[in-house]
C-alpha positions as CSV (number, residue, x, y, z in Angstrom):
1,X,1.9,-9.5,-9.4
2,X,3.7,-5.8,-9.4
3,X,6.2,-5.9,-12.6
4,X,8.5,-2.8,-13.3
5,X,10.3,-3.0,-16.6
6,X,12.9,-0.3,-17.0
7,X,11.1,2.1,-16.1
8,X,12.4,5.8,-16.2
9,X,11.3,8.6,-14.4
10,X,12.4,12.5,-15.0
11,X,11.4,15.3,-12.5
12,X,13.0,18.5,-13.0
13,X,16.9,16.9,-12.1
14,X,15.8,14.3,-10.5
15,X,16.0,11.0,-12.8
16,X,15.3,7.3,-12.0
17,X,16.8,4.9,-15.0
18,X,15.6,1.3,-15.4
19,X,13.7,0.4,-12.9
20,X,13.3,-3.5,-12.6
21,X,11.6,-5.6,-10.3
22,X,9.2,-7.9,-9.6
23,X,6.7,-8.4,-6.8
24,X,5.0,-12.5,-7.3
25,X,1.6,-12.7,-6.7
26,X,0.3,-12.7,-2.9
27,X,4.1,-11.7,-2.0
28,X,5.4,-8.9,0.2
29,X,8.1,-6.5,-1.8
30,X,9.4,-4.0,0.5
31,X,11.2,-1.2,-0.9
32,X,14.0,0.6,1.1
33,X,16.7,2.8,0.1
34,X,17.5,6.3,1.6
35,X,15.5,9.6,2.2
36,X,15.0,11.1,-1.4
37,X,16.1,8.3,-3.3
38,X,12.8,8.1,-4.9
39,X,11.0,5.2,-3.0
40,X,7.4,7.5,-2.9
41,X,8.2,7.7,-6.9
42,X,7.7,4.3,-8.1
43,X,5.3,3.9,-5.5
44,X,3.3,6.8,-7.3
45,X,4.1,5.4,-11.0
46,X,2.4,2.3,-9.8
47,X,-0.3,3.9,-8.4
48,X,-1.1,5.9,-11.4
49,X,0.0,9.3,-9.8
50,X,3.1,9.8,-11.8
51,X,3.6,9.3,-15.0
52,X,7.1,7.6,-16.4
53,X,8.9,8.7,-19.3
54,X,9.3,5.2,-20.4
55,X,9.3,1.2,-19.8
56,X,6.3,-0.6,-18.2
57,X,4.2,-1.4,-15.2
58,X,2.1,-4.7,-15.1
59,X,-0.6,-5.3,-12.4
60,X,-1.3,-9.2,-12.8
61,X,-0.5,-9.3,-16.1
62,X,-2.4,-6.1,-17.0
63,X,-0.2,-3.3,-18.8
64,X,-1.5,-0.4,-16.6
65,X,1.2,1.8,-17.8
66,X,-1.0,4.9,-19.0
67,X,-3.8,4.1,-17.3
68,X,-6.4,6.2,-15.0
69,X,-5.2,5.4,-11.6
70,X,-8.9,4.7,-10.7
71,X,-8.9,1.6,-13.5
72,X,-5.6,-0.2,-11.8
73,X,-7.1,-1.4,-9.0
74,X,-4.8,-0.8,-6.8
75,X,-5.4,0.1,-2.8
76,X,-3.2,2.8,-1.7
77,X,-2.2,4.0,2.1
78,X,-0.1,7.1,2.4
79,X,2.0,7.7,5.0
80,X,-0.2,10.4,6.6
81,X,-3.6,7.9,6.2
82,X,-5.5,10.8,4.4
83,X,-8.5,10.7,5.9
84,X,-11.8,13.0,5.6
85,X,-12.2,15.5,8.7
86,X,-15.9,15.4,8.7
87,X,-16.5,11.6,7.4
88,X,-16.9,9.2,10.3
89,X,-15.0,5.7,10.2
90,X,-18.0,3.6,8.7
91,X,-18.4,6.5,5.8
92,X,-14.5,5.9,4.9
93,X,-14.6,2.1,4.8
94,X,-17.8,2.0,2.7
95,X,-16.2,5.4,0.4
96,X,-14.5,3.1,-2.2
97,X,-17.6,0.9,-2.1
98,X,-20.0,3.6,-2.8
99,X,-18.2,5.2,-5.9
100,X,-18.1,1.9,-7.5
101,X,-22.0,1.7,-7.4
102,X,-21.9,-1.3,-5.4
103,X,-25.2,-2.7,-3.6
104,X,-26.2,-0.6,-0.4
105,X,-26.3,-4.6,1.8
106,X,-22.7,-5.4,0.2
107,X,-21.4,-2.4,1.1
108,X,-23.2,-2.5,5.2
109,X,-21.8,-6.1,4.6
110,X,-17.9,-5.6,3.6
111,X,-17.9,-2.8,6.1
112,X,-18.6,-4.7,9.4
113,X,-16.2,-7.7,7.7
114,X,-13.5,-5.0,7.6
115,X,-14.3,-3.5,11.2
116,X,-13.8,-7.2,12.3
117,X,-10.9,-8.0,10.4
118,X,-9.2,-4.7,11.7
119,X,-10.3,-4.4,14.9
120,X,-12.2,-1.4,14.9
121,X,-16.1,-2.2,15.6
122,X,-16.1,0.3,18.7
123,X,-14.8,3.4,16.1
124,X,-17.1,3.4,13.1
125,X,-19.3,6.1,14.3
126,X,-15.8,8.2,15.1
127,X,-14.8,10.7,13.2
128,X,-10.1,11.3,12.6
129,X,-10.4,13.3,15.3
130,X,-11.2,10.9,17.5
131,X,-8.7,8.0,16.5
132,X,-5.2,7.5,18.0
133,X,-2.1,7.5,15.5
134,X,-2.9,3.7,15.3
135,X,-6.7,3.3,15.0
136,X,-6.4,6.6,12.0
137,X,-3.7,4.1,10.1
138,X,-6.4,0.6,10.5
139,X,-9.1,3.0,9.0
140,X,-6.7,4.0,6.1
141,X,-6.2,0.6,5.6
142,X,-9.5,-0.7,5.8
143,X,-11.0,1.9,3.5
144,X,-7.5,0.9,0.6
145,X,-8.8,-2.8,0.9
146,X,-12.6,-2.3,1.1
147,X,-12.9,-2.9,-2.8
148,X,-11.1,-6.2,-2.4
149,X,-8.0,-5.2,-4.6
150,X,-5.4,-7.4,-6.0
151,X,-3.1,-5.0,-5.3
152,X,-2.3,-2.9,-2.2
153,X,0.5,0.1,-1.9
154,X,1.8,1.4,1.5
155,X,4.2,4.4,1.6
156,X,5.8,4.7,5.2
157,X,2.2,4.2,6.9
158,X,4.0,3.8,10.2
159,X,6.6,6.5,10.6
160,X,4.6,8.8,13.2
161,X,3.5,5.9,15.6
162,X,5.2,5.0,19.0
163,X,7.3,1.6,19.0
164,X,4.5,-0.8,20.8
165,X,1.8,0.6,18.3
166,X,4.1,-0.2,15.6
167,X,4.8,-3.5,16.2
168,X,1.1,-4.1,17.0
169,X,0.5,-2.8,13.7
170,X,3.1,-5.0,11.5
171,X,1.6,-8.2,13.1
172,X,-1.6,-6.5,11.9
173,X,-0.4,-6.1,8.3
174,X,0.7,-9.6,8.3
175,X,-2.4,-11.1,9.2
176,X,-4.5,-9.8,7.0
177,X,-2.2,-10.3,3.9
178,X,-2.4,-14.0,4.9
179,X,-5.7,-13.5,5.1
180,X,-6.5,-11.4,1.3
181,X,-3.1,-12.5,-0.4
182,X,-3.0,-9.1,-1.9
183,X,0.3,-8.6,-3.3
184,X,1.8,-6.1,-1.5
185,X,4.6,-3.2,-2.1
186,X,5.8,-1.6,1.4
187,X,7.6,1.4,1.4
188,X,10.0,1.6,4.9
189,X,13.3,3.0,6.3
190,X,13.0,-0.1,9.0
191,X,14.7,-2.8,9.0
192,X,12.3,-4.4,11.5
193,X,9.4,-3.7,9.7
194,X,11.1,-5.1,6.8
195,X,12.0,-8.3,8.6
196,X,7.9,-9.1,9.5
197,X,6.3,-8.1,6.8
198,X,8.8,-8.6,3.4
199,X,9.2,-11.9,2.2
200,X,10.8,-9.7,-1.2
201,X,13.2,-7.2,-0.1
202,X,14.0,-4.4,-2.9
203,X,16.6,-1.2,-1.9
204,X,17.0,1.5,-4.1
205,X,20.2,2.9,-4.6
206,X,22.1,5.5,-6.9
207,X,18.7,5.3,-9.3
208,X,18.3,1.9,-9.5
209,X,16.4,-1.4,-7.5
210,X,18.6,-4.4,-6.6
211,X,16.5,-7.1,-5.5
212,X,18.3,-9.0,-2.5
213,X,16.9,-12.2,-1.4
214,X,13.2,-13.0,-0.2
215,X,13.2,-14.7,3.5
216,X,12.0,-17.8,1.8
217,X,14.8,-17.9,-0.3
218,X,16.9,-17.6,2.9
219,X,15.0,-20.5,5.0
């Protein structure tokens, strides 16, 4: 579960006031709202990347408020995938892994189950370079959920990719948050990616989230 309560944010004049909303556990929250409205804000509160002025952020059940961004266990893909120039596809999905001190045959392990999962066995000796727009954003991905988090953030992971590739990837995104239940945020301007993947829709407007209803609510 992702739980905003009234949270405020102040950057210079920029200001965000009492922002509320809820994410359940194993759900899909998508967050729209206009360019500059402050969408990669909360996402980077949550994360750990921003700090608010006041009110509260939960992370199933866990006040993670003032915490370390490394200590909220949450799985984070930015919109331009971030990955390591010189660090080949295995090296980023076993990254998280490998700071965390976890057993050299769990990591080998979890990385082939991600490659599988993701579709990306023929990459992991590639380096970025290498990768198409799509293949980069399933690496990102892989190395956000390598550490099995209960909690994954995506900020506008598919803005630079072609129509096709974009679709491919939704279906993609679906699949394995059926198959993790990680509760999910998902930052978008589309509406179509907001129809496959949210089953919370959230839009921000004028500083604040209105929650509108989930497409289970709707069924």
């Amino acid at each position: 579960m992702i739980q905003l309560e009234k949270i405020c944010i102040q950057s210079g004049a920029f200001r965000l006031t009492d922002v509320s909303f809820c994410v359940p556990a194993g759900g899909c929250g998508v967050l729209m709202g206009r360019t500059g409205s402050g969408k990669t804000t909360i996402l980077e509160c949550i994360i750990g990347l921003r700090q608010v002025s006041s009110g509260s952020i939960q992370i199933c059940g866990r006040d993670v408020t003032r915490l370390n961004p490394a200590l909220r266990g949450i799985g984070y893909v930015p919109q331009d995938g971030a990955l390591f120039s010189k660090m080949k596809v295995r090296d980023h999905l076993a990254f998280a892994l490998r700071i965390r001190g976890t057993p050299k045959k769990q990591i080998i392990e979890r990385v082939d189950e991600l490659s599988i999962l993701l579709g990306i066995t023929d990459l992991l000796y590639r380096t970025p370079a290498a990768l198409s727009g799509g293949e980069a954003q399933r690496v990102s991905l892989g190395r956000a959920l390598s550490f099995r988090p209960k909690v994954l953030c995506l900020d506008e992971p598919l803005s630079a990719l072609d129509s096709e590739t974009r679709h491919q990837m939704c279906e993609l995104l679906d699949t394995v948050r059926q198959q993790t239940q990680v509760t999910t945020l998902y930052v978008t301007h589309s509406p179509q990616e907001a129809e496959i993947l949210g089953d919370h829709l959230l839009r921000l407007e004028d500083g604040r989230v209105v929650e509108q209803k989930s497409h289970s609510t709707e069924q």
